[in-house]
C-alpha positions in Angstrom: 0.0 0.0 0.0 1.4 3.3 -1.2 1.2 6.7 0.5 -1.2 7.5 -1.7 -3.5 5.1 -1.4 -3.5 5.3 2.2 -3.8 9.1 2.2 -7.0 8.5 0.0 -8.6 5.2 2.2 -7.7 7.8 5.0 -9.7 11.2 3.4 -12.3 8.7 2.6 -12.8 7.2 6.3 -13.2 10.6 7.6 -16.0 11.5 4.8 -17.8 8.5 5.9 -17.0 8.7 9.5 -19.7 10.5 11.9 -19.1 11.9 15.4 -20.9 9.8 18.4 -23.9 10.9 19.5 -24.2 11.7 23.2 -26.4 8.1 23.7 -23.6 6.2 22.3 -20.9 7.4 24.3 -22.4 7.7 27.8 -23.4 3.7 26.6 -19.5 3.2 26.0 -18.6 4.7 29.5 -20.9 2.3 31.1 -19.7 -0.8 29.5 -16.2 0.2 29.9 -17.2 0.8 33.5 -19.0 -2.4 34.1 -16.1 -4.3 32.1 -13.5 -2.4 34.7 -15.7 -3.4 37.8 -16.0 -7.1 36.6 -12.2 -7.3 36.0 -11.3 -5.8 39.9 -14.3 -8.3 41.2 -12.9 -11.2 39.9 -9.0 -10.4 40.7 -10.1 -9.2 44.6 -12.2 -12.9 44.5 -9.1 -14.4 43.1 -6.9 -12.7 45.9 -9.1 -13.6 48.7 -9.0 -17.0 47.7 -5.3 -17.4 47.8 -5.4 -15.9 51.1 -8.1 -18.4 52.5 -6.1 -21.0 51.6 -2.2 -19.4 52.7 -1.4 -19.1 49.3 -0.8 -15.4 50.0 -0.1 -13.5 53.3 -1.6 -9.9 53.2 1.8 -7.0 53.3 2.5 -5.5 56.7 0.4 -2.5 56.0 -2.6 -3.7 55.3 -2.8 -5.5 58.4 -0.6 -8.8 58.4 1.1 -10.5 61.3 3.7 -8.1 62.6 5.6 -10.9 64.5 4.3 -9.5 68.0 2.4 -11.4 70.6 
């Protein structure tokens, strides 16, 4: 593909192209939103579960053992 060619698939893309409408993007912000919160669910699950079963000890400061009685 030459400059050229591109250049023209390019100026034709924008000629076809249309600018979102308010509906369609606030419906993009909540689907990225909901895909974010699923993704964060399911890793805090998958921590949780490795620290049920002492696959994973929690960092000092976020409360772990300190190594006093």
């Amino acid at each position: 593909m030459g400059a050229r060619s591109f250049l023209q698939s390019v100026r034709r893309l924008f000629h076809v192209a249309q600018k979102p409408g308010w509906e369609e993007t606030s419906l993009l912000i909540k689907i990225s939103l909901l895909g974010v919160l699923i993704v964060g669910g399911i890793g805090f699950v998958i921590r949780v579960l490795f620290w049920l079963v002492g696959l994973y000890t929690l960092p000092t400061s976020q409360g772990g053992t300190t190594g006093f009685i």
